[in-house]
C-alpha positions as a Markdown table, in Angstrom:
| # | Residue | x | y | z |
|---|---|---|---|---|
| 1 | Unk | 30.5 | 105.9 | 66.2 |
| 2 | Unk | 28.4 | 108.4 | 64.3 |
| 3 | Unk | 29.8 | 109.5 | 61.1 |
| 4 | Unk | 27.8 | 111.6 | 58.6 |
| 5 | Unk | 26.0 | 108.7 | 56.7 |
| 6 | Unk | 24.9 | 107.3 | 60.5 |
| 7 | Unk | 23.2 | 111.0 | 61.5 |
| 8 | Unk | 21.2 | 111.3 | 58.3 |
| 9 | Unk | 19.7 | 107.3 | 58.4 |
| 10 | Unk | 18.9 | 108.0 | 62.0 |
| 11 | Unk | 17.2 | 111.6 | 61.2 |
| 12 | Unk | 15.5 | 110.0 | 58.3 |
| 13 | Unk | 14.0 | 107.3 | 60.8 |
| 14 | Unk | 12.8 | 110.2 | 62.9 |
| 15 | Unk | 11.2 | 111.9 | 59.6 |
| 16 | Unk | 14.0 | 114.8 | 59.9 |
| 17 | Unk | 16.8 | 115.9 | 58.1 |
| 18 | Unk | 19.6 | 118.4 | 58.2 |
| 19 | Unk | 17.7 | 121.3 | 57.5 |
| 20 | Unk | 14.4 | 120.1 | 59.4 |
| 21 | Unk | 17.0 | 119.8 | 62.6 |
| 22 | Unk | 18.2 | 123.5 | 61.9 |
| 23 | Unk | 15.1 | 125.1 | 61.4 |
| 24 | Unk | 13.2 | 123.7 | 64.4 |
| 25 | Unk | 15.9 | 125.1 | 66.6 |
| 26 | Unk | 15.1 | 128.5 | 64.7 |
| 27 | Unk | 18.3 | 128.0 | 63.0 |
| 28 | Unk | 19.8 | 129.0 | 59.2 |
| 29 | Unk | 18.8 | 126.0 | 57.3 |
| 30 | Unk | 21.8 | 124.9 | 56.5 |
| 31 | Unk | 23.2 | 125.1 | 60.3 |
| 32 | Unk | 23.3 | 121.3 | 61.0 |
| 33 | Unk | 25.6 | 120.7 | 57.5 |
| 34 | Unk | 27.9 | 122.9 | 58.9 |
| 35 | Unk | 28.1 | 121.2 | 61.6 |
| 36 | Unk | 28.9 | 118.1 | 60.2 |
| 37 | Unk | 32.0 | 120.0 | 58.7 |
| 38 | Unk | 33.3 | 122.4 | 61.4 |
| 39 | Unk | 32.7 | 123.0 | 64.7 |
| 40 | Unk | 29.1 | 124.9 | 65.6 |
| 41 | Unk | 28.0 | 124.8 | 68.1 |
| 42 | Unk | 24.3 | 125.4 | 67.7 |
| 43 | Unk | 24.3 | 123.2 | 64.8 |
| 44 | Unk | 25.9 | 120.5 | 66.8 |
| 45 | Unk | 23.4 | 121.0 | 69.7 |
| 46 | Unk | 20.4 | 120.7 | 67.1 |
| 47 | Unk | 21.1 | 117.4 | 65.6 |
| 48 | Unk | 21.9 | 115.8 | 69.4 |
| 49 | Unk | 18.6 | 117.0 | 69.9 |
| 50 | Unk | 16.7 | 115.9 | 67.0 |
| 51 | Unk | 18.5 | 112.4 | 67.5 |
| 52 | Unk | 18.3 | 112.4 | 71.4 |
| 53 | Unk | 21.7 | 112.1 | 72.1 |
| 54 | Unk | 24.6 | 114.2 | 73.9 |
| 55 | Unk | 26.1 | 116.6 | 72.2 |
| 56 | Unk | 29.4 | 115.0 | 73.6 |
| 57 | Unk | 28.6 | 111.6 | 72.1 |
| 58 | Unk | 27.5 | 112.8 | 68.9 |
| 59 | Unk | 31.1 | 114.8 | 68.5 |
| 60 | Unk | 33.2 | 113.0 | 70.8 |
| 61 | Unk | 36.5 | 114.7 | 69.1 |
| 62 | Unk | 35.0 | 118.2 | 69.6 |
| 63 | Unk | 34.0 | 117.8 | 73.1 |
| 64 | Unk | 37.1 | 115.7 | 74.8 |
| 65 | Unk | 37.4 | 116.6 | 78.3 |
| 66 | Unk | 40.7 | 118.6 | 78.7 |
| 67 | Unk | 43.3 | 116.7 | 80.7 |
């Protein structure tokens, strides 16, 4: 499970951050922090990069296949 304390250890580890994930996607700084609160999609889409992960298993609740 990746909650909000998990994503920054694991960007840390990289030597990134919120704002480092936003702004090497050419991004608004504060892009990936609002993704951690609502859905936003670029923002999302930056941290799975930054962490090498789907999108889809980063925000597993955002991204449920509809049935």
């Amino acid at each position: 499970m990746w909650d909000k304390a998990k994503i920054k250890i694991e960007l840390m580890k990289r030597g990134s951050n919120f704002t480092k994930a936003a702004l090497d996607e050419d991004l608004s700084s504060g892009a990936c922090r609002t993704a951690m609160v609502k859905p936003f999609p670029a923002g999302e889409r930056a941290l799975a990069k930054a962490l090498d992960v789907r999108v889809e298993d980063l925000f597993p609740e955002r991204y449920r296949e509809a049935k």
